[in-house]
C-alpha positions, 0 to 999 in steps of 0.5 A: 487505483491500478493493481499491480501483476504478477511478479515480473509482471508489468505492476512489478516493472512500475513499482521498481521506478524512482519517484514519489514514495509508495504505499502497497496496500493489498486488498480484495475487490469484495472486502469491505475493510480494504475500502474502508482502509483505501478512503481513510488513506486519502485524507491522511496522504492529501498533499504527501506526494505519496503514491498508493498502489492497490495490489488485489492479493486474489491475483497474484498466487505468492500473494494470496498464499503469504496473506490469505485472509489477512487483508488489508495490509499497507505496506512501505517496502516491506514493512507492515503500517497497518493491518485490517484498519487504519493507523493514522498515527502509524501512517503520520508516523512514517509520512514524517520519517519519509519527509526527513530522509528525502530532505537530505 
């Protein structure tokens, strides 16, 4: 999945686009929970419609400097889904709130 850039950058111009529902997931390339975290995903959104985009928190200063160590993080917005492991049923959970407010 691509990495989004620096604020501003053109990960930023992608993330601000109408479309599907996105997930950030902030990783690094050599944290072994981030894969982890990144296959879980898969069967959990199959179907959704829901887009992830991968942000390599080690490229964007703002990033590395908020998280540190704390990856990986999935992200909705803003709002924290899950943090060095998997949820699924946090994930489920916002997957169903997500389908209600797009039904209106």
């Amino acid at each position: 999945m691509p990495a989004a850039g620096p604020a501003g950058g053109p990960g930023a111009a992608a993330e601000s686009r109408p479309g599907p529902p996105r997930l950030k997931l902030l990783v690094r390339s050599w944290c072994h929970l981030c894969h982890d975290m990144a296959l879980a995903l898969g069967p959990l959104l199959e179907g959704s419609g829901v887009a992830v985009l991968e942000v390599d928190v080690d490229a964007d200063p703002a990033l590395e400097a908020r998280y540190g160590w704390d990856v990986p993080v999935l992200l909705a917005g803003e709002e924290v889904l899950c943090r060095h492991r998997i949820d699924p049923p946090a994930v489920t959970a916002w997957l169903q709130k997500t389908a209600k407010l797009s039904s209106f």
